[in-house]
N, C-alpha and C positions, 0 to 999 in steps of 0.2 A: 496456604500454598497458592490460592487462587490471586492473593495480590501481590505476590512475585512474578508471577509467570503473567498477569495482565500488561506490566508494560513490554513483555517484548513481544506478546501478541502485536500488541497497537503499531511498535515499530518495526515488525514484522510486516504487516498489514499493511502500514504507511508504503514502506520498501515496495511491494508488491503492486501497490497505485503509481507510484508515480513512475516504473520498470513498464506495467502491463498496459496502463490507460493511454499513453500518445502512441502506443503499438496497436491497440485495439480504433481509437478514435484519430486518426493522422488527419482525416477532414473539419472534423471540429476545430480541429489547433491553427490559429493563424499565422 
């Protein structure tokens, strides 16, 4: 079960970085 449900963790997770991280860090980003 656990290597089914790992890749939508990951692209879950991915989803979730690249939505929350230029909302969280907007000075960082050039």
């Amino acid at each position: 079960m656990l290597t089914e449900v790992l890749p939508y963790y990951f692209l879950f997770h991915y989803v979730i970085l690249l939505i929350e991280w230029p909302i969280q860090k907007p000075k960082e980003m050039p």
